[in-house]
Backbone as JSON, one array per atom type, in Angstrom:
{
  "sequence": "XXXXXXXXXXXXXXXXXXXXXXXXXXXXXXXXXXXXXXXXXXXXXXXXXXXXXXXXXXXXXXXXXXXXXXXXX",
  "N": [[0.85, -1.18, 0.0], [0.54, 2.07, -1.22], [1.85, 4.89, 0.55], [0.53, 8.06, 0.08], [0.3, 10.41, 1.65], [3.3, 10.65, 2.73], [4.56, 11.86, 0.43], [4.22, 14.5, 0.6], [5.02, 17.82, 0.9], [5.36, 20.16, 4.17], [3.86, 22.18, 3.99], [1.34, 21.35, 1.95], [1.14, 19.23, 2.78], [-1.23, 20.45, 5.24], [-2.18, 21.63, 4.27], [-3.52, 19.93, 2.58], [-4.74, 18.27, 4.62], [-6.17, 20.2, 5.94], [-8.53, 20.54, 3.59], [-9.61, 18.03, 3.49], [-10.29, 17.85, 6.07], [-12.3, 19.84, 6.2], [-14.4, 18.93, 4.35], [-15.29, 16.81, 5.45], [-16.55, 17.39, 7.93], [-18.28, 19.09, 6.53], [-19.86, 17.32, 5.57], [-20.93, 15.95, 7.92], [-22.2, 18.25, 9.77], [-23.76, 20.04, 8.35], [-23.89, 19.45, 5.15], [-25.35, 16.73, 4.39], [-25.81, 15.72, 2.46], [-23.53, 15.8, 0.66], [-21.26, 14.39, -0.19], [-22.66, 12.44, -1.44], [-24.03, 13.85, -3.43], [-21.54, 14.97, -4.99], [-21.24, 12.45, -5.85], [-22.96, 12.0, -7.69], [-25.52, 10.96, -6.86], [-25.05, 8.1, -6.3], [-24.99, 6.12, -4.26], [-23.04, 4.06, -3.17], [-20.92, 5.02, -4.19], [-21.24, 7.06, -2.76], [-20.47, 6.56, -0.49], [-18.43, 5.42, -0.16], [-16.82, 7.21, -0.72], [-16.42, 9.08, 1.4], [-15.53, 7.58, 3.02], [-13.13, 7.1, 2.72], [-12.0, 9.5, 2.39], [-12.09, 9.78, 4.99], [-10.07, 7.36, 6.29], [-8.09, 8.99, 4.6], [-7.19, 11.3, 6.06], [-7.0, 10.72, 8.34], [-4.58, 9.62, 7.85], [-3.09, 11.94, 7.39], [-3.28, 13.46, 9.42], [-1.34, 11.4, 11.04], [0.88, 11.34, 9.92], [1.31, 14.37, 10.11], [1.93, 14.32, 13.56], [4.03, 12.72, 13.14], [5.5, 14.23, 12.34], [6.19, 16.48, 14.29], [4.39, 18.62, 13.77], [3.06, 21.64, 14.98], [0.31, 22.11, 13.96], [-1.33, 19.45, 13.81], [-1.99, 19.28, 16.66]],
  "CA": [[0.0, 0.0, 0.0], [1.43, 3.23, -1.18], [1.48, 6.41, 1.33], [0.63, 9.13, -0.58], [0.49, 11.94, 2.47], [4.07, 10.99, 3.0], [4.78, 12.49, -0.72], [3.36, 15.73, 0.57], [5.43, 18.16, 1.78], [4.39, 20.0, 5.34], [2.47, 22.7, 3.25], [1.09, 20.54, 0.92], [0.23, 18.2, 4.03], [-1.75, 20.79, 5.98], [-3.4, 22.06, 3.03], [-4.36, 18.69, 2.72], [-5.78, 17.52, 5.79], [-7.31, 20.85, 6.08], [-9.76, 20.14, 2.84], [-10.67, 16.88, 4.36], [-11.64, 18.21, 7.09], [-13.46, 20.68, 5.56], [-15.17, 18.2, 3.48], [-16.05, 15.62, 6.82], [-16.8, 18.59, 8.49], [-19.18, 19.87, 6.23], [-20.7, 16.23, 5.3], [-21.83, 15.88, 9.23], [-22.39, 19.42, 10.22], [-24.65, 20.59, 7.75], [-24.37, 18.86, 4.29], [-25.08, 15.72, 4.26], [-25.71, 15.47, 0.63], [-22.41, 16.85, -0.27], [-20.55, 12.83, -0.67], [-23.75, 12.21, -2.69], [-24.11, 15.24, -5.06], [-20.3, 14.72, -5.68], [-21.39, 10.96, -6.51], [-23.89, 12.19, -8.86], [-26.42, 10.24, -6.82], [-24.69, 6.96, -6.56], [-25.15, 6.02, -2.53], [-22.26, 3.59, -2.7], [-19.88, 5.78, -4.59], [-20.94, 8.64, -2.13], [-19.91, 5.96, 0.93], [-17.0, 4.68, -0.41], [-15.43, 8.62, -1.25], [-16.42, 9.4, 2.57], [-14.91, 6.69, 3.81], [-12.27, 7.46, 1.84], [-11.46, 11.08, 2.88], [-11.79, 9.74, 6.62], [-9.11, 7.15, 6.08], [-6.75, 10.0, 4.9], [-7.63, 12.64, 7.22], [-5.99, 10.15, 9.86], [-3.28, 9.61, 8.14], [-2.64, 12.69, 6.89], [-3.09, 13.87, 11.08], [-0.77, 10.63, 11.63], [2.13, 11.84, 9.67], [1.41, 15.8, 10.98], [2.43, 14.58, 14.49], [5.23, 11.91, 13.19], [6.6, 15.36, 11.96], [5.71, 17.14, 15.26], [3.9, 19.55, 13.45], [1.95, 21.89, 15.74], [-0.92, 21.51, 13.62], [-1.65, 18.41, 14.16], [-2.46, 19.37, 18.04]],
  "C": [[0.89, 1.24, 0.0], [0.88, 4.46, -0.42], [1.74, 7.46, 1.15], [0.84, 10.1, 0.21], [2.35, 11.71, 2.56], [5.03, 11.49, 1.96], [4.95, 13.8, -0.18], [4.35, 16.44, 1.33], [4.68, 19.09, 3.26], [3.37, 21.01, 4.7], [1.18, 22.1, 2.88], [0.16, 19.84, 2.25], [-0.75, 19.19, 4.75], [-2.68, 21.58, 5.09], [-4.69, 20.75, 3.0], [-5.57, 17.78, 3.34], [-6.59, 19.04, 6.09], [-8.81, 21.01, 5.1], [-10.52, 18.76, 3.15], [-11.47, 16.95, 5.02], [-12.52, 18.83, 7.03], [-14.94, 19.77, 5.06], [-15.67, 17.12, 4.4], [-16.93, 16.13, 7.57], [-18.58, 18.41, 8.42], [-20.56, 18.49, 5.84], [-21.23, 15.79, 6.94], [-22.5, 16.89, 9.78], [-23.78, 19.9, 9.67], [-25.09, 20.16, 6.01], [-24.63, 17.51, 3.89], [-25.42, 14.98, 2.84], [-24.38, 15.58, 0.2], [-21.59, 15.45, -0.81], [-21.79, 12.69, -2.09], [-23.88, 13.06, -3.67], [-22.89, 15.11, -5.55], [-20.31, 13.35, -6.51], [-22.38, 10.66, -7.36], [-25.06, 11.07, -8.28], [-26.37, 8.99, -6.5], [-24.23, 6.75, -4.7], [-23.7, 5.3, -2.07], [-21.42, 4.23, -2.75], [-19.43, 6.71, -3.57], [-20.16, 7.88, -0.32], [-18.48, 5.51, 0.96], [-15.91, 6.59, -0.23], [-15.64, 9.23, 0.41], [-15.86, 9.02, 3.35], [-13.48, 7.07, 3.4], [-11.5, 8.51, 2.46], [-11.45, 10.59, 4.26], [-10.32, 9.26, 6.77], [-7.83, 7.79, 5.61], [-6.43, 11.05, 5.4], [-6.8, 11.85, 7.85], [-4.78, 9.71, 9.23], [-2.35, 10.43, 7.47], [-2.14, 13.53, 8.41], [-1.73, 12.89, 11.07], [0.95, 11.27, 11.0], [2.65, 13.27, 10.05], [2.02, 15.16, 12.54], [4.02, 13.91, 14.27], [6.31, 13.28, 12.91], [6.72, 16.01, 12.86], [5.34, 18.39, 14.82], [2.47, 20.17, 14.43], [0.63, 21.69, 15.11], [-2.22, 20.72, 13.8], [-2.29, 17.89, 15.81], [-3.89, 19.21, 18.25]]
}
């Protein structure tokens, strides 16, 4: 399994995990269409790309602390 966040440099990385979160965020908070309208409708598609963005949210966090990037606090 290749680990794309550790491509990323720390910019790059905190850019990163900050559109995730944006996008997890905003799919519990208040849109919960927003996986689905991106999946044109398609329930699995929209579960799979949610699941998706969770799984690299943490290990986009996991490599923010391996770096001890305050950030990641």
């Amino acid at each position: 399994m290749a680990h794309v966040e550790l491509f990323l440099g720390d910019d790059e990385l905190i850019a990163f995990n900050a559109l995730l979160e944006k996008l997890i965020v905003a799919n519990y908070g208040g849109r919960p269409d927003l996986f689905l309208t991106m999946a044109d409708g398609d329930q699995t598609l929209a579960s799979d790309m949610l699941s998706g963005a969770c799984l690299f949210h943490m290990a986009a966090r996991r490599v923010m602390r391996a770096r001890n990037m305050p950030e990641a606090a």
